[in-house]
C-alpha positions as CSV (number, residue, x, y, z in Angstrom):
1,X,-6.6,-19.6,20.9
2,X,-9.4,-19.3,18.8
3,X,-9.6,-21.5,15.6
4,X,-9.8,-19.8,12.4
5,X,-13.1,-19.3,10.9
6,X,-13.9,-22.4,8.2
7,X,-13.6,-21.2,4.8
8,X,-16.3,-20.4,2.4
9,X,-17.3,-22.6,-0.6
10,X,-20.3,-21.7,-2.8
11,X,-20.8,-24.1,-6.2
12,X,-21.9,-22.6,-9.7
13,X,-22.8,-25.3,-12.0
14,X,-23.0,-25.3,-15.5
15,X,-26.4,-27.1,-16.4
16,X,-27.1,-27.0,-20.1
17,X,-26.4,-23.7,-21.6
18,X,-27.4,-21.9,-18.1
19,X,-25.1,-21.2,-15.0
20,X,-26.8,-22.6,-11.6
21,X,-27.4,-20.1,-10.0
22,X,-27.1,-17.5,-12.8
23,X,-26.5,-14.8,-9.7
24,X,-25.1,-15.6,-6.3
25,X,-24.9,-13.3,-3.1
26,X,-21.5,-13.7,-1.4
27,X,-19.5,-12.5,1.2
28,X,-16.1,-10.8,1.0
29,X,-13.6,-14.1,1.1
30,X,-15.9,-16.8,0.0
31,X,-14.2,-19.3,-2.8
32,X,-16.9,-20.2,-5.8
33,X,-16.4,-23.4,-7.6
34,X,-17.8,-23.3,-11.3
35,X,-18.3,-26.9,-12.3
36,X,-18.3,-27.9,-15.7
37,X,-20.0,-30.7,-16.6
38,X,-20.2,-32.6,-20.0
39,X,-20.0,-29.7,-22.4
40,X,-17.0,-27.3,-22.5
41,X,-17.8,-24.1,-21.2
42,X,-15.6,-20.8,-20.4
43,X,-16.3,-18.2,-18.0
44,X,-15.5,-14.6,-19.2
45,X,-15.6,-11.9,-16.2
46,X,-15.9,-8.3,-17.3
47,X,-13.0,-6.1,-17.2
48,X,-13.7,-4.6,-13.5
49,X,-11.5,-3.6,-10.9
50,X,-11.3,-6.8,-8.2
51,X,-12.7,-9.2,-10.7
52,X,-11.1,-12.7,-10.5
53,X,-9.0,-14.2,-13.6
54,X,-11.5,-15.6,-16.4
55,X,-11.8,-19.5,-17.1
56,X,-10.5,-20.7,-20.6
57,X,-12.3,-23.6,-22.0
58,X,-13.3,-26.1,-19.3
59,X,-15.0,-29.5,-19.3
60,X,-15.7,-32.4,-16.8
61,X,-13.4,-30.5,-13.9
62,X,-14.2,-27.6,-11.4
63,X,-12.2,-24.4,-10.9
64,X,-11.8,-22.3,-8.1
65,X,-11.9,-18.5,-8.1
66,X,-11.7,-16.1,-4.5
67,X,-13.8,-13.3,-4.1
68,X,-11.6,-10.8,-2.5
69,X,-13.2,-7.8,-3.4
70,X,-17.0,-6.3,-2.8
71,X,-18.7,-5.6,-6.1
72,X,-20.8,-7.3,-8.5
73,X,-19.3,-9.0,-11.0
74,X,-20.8,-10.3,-14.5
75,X,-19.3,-12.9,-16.6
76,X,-20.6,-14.9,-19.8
77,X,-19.7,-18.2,-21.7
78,X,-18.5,-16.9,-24.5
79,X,-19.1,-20.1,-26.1
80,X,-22.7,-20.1,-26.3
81,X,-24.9,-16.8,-26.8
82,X,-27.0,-15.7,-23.6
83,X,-24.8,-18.1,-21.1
84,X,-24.4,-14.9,-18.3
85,X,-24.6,-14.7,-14.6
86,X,-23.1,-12.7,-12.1
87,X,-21.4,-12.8,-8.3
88,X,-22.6,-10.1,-6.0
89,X,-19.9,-9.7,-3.3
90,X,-20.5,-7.7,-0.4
């Protein structure tokens, strides 16, 4: 029997008022951590089909999200003006 495949992690870090990487290229099934750290920081997604459920205000902690679906999707802080990035799942 062959064992399943490991799972998928990719990190986004919040540095600052900027997202680390501010665009990442997944793969269908790949789990993205968004680290907060320090400051308290939110991650909006845009209202698209197969987007994941937003973050509400977040400090000091990481939160998962699954990237089930192929698409790109943007999101912002909605905390601090210009604070955007996007996943890319394909």
């Amino acid at each position: 029997m062959t064992p399943p495949a490991p799972s998928v992690n990719e990190v986004i870090a919040t540095n600052s008022n900027t997202f680390n990487p501010a665009t990442l290229t997944v793969s269908k099934g790949t789990t993205v951590t968004f680290t907060f750290q320090g400051t308290t920081h939110n991650v909006s997604f845009a209202s698209v089909t197969g987007a994941p459920a937003s973050i509400g205000n977040t400090a000091n902690a990481g939160v998962q999200r699954l990237f089930a679906t192929a698409g790109t999707f943007g999101y912002e802080c909605t905390l601090h003006s210009g604070m955007t990035g996007a996943v890319i799942v394909n």
